[in-house]
C-alpha positions as CSV (number, residue, x, y, z in Angstrom):
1,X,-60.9,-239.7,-46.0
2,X,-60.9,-241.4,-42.8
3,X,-64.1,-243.2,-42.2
4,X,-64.9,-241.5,-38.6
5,X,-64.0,-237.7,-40.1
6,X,-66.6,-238.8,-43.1
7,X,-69.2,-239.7,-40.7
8,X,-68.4,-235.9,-38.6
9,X,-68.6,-234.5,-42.1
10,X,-71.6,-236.5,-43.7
11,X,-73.3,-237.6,-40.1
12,X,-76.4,-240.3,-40.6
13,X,-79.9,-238.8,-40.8
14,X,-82.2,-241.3,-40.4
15,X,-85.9,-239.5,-40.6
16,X,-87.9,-241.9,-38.2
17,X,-85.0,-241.1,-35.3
18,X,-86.2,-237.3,-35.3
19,X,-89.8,-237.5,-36.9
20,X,-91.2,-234.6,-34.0
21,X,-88.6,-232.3,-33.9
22,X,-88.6,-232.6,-37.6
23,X,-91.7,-231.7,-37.9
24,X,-91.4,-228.8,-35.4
25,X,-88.6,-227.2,-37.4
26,X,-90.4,-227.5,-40.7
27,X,-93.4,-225.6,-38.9
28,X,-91.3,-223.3,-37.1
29,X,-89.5,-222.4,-40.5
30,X,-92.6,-221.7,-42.2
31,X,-93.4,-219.2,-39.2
32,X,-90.3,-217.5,-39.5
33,X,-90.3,-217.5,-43.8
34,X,-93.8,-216.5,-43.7
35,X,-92.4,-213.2,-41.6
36,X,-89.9,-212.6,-44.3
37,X,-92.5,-213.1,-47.1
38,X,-94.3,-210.1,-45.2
39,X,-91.5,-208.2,-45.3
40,X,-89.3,-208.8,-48.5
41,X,-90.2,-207.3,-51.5
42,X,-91.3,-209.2,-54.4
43,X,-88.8,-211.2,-56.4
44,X,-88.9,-213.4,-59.5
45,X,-89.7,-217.4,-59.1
46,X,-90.4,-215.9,-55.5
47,X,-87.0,-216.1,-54.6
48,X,-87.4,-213.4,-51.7
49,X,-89.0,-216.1,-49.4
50,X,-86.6,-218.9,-48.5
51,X,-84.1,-219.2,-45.8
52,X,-80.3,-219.6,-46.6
53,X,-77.6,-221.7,-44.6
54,X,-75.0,-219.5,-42.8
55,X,-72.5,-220.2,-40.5
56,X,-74.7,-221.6,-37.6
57,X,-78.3,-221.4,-38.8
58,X,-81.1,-220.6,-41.3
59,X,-81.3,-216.9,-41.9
60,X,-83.7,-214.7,-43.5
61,X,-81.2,-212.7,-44.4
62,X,-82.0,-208.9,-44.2
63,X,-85.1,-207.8,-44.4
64,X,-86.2,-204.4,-45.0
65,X,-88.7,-202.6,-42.1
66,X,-89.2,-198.6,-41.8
67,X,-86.1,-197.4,-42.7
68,X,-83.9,-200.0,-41.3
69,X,-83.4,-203.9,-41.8
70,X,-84.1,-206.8,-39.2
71,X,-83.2,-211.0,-39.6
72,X,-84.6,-213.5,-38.0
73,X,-81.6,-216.3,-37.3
74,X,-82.7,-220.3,-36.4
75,X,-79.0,-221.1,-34.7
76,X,-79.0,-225.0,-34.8
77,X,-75.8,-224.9,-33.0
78,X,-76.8,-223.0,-30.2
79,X,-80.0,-224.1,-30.5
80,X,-81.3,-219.8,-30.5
81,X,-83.7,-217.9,-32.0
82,X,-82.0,-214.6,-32.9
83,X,-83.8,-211.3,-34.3
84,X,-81.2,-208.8,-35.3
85,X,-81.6,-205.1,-36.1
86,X,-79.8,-202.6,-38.2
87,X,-79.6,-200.3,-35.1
88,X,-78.3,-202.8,-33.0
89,X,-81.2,-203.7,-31.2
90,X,-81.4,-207.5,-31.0
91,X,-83.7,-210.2,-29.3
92,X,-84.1,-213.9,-28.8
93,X,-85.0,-216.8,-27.1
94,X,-83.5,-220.5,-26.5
95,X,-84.6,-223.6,-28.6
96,X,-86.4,-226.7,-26.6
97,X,-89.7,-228.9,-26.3
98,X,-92.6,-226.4,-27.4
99,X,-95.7,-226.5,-29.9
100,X,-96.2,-224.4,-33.2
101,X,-98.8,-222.2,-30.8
102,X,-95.9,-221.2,-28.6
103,X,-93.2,-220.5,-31.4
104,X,-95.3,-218.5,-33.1
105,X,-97.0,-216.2,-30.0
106,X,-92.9,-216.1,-28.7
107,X,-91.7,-214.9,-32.2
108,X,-93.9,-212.7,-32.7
109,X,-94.0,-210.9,-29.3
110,X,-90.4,-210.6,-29.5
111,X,-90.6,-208.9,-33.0
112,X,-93.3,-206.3,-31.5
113,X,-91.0,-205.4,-28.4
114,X,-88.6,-204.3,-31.6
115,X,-91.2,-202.5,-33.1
116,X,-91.1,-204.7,-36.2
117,X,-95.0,-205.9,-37.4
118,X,-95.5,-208.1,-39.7
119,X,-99.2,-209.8,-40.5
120,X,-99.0,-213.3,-42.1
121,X,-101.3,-215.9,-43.3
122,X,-101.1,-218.1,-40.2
123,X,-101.6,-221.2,-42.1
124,X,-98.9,-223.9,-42.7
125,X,-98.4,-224.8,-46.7
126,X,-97.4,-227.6,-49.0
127,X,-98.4,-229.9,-46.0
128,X,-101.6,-232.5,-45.7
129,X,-104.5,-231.0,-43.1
130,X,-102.7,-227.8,-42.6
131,X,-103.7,-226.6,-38.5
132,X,-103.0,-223.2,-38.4
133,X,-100.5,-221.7,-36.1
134,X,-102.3,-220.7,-33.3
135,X,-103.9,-224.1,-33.0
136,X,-101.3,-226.4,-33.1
137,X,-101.0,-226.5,-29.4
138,X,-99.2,-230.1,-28.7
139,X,-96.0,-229.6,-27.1
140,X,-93.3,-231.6,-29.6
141,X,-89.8,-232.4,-28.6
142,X,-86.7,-230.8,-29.8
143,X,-84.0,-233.0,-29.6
144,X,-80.7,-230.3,-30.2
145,X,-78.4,-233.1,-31.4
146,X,-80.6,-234.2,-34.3
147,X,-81.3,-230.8,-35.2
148,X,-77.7,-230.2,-35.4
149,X,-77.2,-233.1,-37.5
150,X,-79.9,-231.7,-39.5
151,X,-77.9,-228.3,-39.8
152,X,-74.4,-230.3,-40.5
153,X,-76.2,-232.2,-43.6
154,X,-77.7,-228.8,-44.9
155,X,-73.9,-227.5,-44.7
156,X,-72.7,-229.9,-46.7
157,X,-75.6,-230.4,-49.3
158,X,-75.3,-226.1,-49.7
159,X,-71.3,-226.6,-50.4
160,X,-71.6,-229.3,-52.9
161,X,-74.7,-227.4,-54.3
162,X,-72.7,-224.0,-54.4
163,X,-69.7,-225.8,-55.8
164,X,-71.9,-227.1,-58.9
165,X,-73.7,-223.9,-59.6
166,X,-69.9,-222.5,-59.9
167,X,-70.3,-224.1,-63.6
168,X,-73.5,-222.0,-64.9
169,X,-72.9,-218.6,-66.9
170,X,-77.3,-218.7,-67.6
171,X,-79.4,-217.8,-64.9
172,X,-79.8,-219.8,-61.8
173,X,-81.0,-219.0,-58.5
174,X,-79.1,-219.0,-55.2
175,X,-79.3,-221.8,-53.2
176,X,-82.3,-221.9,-51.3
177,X,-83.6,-223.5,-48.3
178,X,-87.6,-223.4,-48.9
179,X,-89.9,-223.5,-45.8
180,X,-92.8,-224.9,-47.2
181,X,-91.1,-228.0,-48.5
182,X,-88.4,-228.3,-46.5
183,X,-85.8,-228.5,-48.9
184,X,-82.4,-227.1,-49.9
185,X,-82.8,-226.6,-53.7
186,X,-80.7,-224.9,-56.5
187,X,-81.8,-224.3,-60.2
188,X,-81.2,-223.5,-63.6
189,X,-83.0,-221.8,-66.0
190,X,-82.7,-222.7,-70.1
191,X,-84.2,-218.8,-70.5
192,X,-87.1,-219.9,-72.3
193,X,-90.6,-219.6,-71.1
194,X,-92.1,-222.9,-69.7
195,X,-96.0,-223.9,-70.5
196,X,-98.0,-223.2,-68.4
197,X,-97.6,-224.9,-64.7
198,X,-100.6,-227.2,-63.9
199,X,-100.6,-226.8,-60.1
200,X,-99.2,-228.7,-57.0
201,X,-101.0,-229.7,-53.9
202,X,-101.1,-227.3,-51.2
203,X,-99.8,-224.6,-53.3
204,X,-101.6,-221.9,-54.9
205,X,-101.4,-221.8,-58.5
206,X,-100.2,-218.5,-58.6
207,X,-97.2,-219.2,-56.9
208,X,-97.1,-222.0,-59.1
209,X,-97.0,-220.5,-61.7
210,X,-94.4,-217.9,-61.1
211,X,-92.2,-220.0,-59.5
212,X,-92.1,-222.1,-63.5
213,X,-92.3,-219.7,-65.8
214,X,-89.3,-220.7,-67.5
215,X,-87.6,-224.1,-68.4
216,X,-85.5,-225.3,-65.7
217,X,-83.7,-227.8,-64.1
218,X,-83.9,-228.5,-60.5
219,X,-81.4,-230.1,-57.7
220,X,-81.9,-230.3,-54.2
221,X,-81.9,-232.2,-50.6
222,X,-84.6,-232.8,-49.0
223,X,-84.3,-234.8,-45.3
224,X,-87.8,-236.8,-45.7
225,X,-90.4,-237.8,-42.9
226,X,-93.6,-237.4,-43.2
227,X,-93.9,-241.1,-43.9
228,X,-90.6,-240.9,-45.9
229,X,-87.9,-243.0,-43.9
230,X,-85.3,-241.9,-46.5
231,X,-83.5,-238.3,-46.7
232,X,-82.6,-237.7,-50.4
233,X,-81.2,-235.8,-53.0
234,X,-83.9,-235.1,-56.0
235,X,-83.5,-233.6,-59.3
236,X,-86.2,-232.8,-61.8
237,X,-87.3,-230.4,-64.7
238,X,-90.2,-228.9,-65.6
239,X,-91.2,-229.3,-67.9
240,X,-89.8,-232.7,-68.5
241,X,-88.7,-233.5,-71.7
242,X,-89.4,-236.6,-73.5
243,X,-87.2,-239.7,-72.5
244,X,-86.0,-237.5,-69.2
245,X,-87.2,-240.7,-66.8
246,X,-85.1,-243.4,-69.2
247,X,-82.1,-241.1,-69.0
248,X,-79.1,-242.8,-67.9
249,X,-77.9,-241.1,-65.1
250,X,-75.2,-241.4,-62.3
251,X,-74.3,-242.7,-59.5
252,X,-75.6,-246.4,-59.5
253,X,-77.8,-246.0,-56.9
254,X,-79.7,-242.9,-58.6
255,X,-83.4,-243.8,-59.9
256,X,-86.2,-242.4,-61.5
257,X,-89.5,-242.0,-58.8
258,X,-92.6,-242.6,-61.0
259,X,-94.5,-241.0,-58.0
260,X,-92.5,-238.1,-57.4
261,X,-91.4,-237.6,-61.3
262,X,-88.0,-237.0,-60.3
263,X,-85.2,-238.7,-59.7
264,X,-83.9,-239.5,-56.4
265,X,-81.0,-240.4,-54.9
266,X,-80.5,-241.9,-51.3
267,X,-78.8,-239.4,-48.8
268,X,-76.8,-242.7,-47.2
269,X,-75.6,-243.6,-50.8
270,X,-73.9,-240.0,-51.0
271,X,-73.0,-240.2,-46.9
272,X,-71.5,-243.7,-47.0
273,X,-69.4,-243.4,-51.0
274,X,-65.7,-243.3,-50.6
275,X,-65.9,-240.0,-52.0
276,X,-69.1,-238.2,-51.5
277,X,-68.6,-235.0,-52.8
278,X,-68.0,-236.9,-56.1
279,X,-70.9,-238.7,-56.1
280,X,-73.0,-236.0,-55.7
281,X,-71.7,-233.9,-58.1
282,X,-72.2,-236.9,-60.6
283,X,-75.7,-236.9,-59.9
284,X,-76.3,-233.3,-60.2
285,X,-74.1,-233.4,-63.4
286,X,-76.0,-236.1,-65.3
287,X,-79.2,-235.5,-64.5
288,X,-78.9,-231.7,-65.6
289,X,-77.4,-232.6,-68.5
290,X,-80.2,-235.4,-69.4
291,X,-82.7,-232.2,-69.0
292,X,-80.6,-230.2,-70.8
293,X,-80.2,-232.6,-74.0
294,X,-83.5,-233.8,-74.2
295,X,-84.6,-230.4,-73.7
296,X,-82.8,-228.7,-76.3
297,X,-80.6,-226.4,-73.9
298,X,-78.1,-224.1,-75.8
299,X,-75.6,-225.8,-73.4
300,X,-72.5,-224.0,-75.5
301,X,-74.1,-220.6,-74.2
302,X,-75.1,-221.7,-70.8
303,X,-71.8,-223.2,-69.6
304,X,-68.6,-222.1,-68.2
305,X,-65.6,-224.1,-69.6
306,X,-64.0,-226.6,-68.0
């Protein structure tokens, strides 16, 4: 691949260029997912609450309201809020400079005028010193172009993620794009019941708890900030078998995070490797199947052959 159509494919993310309107997506997706957590009904490992990449945003997806269904689209290409109705009713609003306070009063009026209410917990989660919604009053920029490049990333990490989950006859979830987070994340399961989940900051343990109920093994993207000048790809499992951290595991630049107790992966060693679909795949490969081994995974059963 030519190195400029990489770059369009794989474009740079570099997490201190785009710290605020980082920071206002990741509050403005917890907003909308919080709406959708209101609305959809209950779902294992709570798999009714994340987003999903489409064609040109984030979706909710449909969600079902009195007899009909309504989805709330983020459009990071035409930088758009969309609400769409069953019955054809739609509204919107454009992307720019605002704070939390303001997405949230805006998306919600617009979801009255359609009749649609839906009460939330206006609290932010899985973040230090949440503010809640109605609070968090400083106007942030939005710059459109690295939101975009945001988007592009999350296009490719879902195809890549998509393609690997191609390989799993067990059960594994879709590939998610969790608000609370901030990540892009797809799993499999071993189908045995996990221990029981000790808790994660910002999190209650219930959701905890049913979110690891059973053995799994994680993979994700997740874009950093926050104090995180790196975007990465992760993978972890819970729980984590014994000599998981030693595992050998691929490519080179893949290591084991002590802190995090996962391992991580640089987004620019994926973005800048001759063949970065490859790469990634590696990474999601090996370190799945270093859970798997050490965990005792009836891989024979679980796995489609090659």
């Amino acid at each position: 691949m030519e190195p400029n159509a990489q770059t369009r494919i794989w474009p740079p993310l570099v997490p201190a260029q785009w710290e605020e309107t980082r920071r206002a997506l990741h509050m403005w997706t917890q907003v909308i997912g919080k709406v959708r957590l209101a609305l959809a009904p209950l779902e294992n490992h709570w798999w009714q609450v994340p987003l999903y990449v489409d064609c040109r945003e984030l979706t909710t997806s449909p969600m079902p309201h009195d007899g009909r269904t309504v989805q709330i689209d983020l459009d990071l290409v035409g930088h758009r809020l969309a609400i769409r109705c069953s019955d054809g009713t739609e509204r919107g609003f454009a992307l720019g400079p605002a704070s939390v306070a303001g997405f949230h009063a805006r998306l919600t009026a617009e979801l009255a005028a359609l009749g649609i209410e839906a009460p939330i917990w206006p609290v932010p989660v899985e973040v230090p010193d949440p503010v809640p919604f109605e609070r968090d009053r400083e106007i942030v920029a939005y710059d459109a172009d690295a939101a975009q490049r945001f988007w592009r990333v999350l296009v490719q990490a879902d195809r890549v993620l998509k393609r690997f989950r191609a390989g799993f006859l067990g059960k594994a979830s879709p590939v998610h794009f969790f608000w609370g987070s901030f990540d892009l994340a797809a799993t499999r399961f071993s189908g045995r019941p996990a221990p029981r989940h000790p808790g994660a900051p910002g999190v209650a343990d219930a959701v905890t708890r049913e979110a690891y109920s059973h053995e799994v093994s994680s993979a994700g993207f997740w874009p950093g900030g926050g104090g995180v000048d790196t975007a990465l790809f992760y993978a972890y499992a819970y729980p984590e078998p014994p000599g998981f951290a030693q595992a050998a595991v691929q490519p080179a630049e893949a290591r084991y995070d002590e802190t995090l107790r996962e391992f991580v992966l640089p987004y620019d060693a994926v973005r800048l490797a001759p063949d970065p679909d490859r790469a990634l795949l590696s990474f999601l490969q090996s370190t799945y199947e270093a859970a798997a081994d050490l965990g005792g995974w009836d891989r024979a059963a679980l796995e489609r052959a090659a």
